[in-house]
C-alpha positions in Angstrom: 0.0 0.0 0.0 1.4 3.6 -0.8 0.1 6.3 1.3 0.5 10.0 1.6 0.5 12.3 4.4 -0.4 15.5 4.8 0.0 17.1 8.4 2.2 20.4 9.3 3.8 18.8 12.3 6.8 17.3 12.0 6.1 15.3 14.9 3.0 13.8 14.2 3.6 13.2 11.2 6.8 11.1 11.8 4.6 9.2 14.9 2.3 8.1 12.2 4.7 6.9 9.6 6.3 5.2 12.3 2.8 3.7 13.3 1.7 2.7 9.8 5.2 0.7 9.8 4.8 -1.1 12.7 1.3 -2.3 11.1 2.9 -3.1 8.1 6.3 -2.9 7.1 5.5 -3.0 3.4 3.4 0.3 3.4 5.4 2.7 1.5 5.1 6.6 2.6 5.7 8.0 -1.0 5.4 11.9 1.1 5.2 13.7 4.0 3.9 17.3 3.3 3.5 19.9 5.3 0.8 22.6 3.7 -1.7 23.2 1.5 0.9 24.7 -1.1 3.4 21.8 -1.0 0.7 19.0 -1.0 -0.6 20.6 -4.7 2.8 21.6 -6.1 3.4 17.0 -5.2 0.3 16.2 -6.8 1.1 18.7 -9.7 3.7 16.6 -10.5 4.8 13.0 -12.1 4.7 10.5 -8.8 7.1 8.1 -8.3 4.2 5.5 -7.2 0.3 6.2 -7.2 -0.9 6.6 -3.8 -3.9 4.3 -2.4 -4.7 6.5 0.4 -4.3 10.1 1.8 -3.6 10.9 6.0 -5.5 14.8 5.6 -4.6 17.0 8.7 -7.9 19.4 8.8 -5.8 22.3 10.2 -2.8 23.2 7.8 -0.7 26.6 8.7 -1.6 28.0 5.1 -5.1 26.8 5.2 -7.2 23.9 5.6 -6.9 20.3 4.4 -11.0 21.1 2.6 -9.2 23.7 0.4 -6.5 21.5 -0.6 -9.4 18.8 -1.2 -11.4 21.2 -3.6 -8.7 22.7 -5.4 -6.6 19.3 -5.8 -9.9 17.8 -7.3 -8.2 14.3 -6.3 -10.1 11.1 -6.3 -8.8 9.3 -3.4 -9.5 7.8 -0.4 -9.1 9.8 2.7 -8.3 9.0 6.4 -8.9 12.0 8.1 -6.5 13.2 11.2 -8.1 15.8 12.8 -7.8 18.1 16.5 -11.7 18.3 16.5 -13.5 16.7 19.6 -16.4 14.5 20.1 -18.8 17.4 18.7 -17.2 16.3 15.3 -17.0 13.0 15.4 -20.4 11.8 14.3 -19.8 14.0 10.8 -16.2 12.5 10.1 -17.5 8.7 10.6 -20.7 9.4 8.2 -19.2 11.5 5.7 -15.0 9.7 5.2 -13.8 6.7 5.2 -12.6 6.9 9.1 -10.9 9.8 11.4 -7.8 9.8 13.7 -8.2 12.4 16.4 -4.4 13.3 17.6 -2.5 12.5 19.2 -3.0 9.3 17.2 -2.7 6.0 18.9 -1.5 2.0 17.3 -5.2 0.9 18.0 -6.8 3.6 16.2 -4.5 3.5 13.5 -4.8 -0.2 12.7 -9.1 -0.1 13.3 -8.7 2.8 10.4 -6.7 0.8 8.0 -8.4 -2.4 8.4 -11.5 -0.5 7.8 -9.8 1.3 4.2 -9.0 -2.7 3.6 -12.5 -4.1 4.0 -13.8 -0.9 2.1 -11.8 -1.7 -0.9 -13.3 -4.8 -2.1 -16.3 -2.2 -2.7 -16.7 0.3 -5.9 -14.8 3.4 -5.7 -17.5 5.6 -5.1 -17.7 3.6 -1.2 -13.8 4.9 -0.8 -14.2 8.5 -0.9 -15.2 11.4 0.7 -18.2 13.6 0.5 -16.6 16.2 1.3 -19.9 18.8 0.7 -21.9 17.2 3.3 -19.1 16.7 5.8 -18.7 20.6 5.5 -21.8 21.2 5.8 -22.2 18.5 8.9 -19.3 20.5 10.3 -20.6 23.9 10.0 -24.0 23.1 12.1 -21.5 22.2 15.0 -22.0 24.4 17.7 -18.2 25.1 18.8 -15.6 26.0 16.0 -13.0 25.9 18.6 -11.2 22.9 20.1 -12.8 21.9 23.7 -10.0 19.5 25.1 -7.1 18.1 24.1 -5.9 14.0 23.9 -2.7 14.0 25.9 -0.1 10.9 26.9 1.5 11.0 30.3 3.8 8.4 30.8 1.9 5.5 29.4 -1.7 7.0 29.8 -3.7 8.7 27.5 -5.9 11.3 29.2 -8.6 13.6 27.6 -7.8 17.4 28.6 -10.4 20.1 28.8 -9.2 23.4 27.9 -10.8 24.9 30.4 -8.2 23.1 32.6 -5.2 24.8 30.9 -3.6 27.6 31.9 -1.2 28.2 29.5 0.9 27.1 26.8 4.3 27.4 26.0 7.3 26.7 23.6 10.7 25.3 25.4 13.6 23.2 24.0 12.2 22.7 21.0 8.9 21.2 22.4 5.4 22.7 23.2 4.1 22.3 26.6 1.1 22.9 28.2 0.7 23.6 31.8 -2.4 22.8 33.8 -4.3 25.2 36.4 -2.9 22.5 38.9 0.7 23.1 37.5 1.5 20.0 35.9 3.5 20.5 32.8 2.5 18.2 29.5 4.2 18.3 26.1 2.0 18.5 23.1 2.4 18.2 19.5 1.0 21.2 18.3 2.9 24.3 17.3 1.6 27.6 19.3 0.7 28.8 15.4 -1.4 26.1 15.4 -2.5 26.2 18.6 -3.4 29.7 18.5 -5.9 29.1 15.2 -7.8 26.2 17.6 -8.7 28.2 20.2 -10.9 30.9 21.4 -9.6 34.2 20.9 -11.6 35.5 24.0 -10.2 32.9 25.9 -6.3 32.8 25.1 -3.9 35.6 23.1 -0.6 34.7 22.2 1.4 37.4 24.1 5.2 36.8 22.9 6.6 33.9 20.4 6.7 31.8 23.1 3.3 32.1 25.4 0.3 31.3 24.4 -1.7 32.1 28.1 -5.1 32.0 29.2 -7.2 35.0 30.5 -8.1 33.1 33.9 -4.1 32.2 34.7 -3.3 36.1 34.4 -2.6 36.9 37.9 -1.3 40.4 37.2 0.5 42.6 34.9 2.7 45.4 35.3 5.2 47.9 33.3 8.0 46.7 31.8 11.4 48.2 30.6 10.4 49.6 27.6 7.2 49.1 25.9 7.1 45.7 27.1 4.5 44.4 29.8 5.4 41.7 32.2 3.0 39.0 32.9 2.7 37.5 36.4 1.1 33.7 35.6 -0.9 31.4 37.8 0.5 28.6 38.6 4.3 30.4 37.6 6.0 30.0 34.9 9.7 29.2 35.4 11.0 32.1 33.6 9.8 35.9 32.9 6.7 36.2 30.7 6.9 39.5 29.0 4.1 40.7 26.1 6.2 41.9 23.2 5.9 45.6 21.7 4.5 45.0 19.2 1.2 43.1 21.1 1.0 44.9 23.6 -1.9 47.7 22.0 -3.8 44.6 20.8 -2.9 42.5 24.4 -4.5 45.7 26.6 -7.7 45.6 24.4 -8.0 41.6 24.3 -8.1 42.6 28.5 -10.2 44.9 28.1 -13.1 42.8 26.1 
């Protein structure tokens, strides 16, 4: 089987060709692209192989994995890996072949595939997408921001509402989230991706590397400079300052 897969982090994206492996070692990842732009320019061209199957991150830094969809016009079965939550859910298993909400597990994985395997003894038209009425299933949602988060500690696997996190935060090359409790957790999303899942109202991304909360904001006071600094709750480890050139658009985002 060849597959492609389309997902803008680097770390997930290696976890899952590393997964697929392990299910089979004779499934060949003929790419690994991560954007909207990259994934047409490979599809543009000659392919070394034809792929079977597509891994579609929804949430792409340069757009979504729909508009790639629609402006690809491929025909070609698609496993969806997706951040939404259970509010989705019911859409993605009526309207695709099957669905991987991250961070992506052997289990799931292998349920997917086997499923693409039992659907492929059936006409084409059974492997793909509709990707109109899963659109449209998605836009009656009530929520088009993500509600929790799927995160491993240690050997578990524990579901994370946001409402629990106080901030996030970017630290030898890793993303972490810290709970209201303090625990730290790393994550694989980028903050750029991060900060296009959540609420606005709820979370602004203050410097490059915080992405806080409005309810772990303890205080905030003047700065050298134009810079604010940012007292946290529960700490952070190092000094949280709002950049320059956020902090007009920080002081309204506290003000709202």
């Amino acid at each position: 089987m060849n597959v492609v897969i389309i997902e803008d982090e680097k770390r997930t994206a290696q976890r899952l060709e590393s997964l697929l492996l392990q299910y089979d070692p004779t499934i060949r990842v003929l790419a690994k692209l991560p954007s909207v732009a990259k994934s047409l320019a490979w599809f543009a061209k000659p392919t070394p192989a034809e792929p079977d199957l597509l891994f579609l991150d929804i949430h792409l830094d340069d757009g979504s994995g729909f508009q790639f969809l629609e402006q690809a016009g491929l025909t070609l079965p698609v496993i969806f890996t997706t951040a939404f939550d259970q509010y989705a859910i019911q859409a993605f298993q009526t309207n695709s072949i099957d669905y991987l909400l991250k961070p992506i597990g052997a289990a799931e994985l292998a349920r997917a595939i086997d499923k693409f395997n039992r659907l492929r003894a059936l006409p084409q038209r059974a492997l793909l997408p509709d990707l109109t009425a899963l659109m449209q299933s998605l836009k009656q949602m009530q929520s088009p921001y993500k509600d929790r988060f799927m995160v491993s500690i240690g050997t578990k696997i524990r579901s994370l509402p946001v409402s629990e996190i106080a901030y996030f935060f970017y630290e030898d090359k890793a993303t972490w989230l810290t709970t209201r409790d303090g625990q730290r957790i790393s994550i694989d999303y980028s903050l750029e991706k991060l900060d296009t899942l959540l609420d606005s109202r709820q979370f602004f991304r203050i410097n490059r590397a915080f992405l806080v909360s409005l309810d772990a904001i303890l205080t905030v006071h003047t700065y050298s400079g134009s810079k604010l600094k940012v007292i946290l709750q529960p700490p952070a480890r190092q000094d949280v300052l709002v950049s320059g050139e956020r902090v007009a658009d920080f002081k309204e985002w506290l003000g709202k």
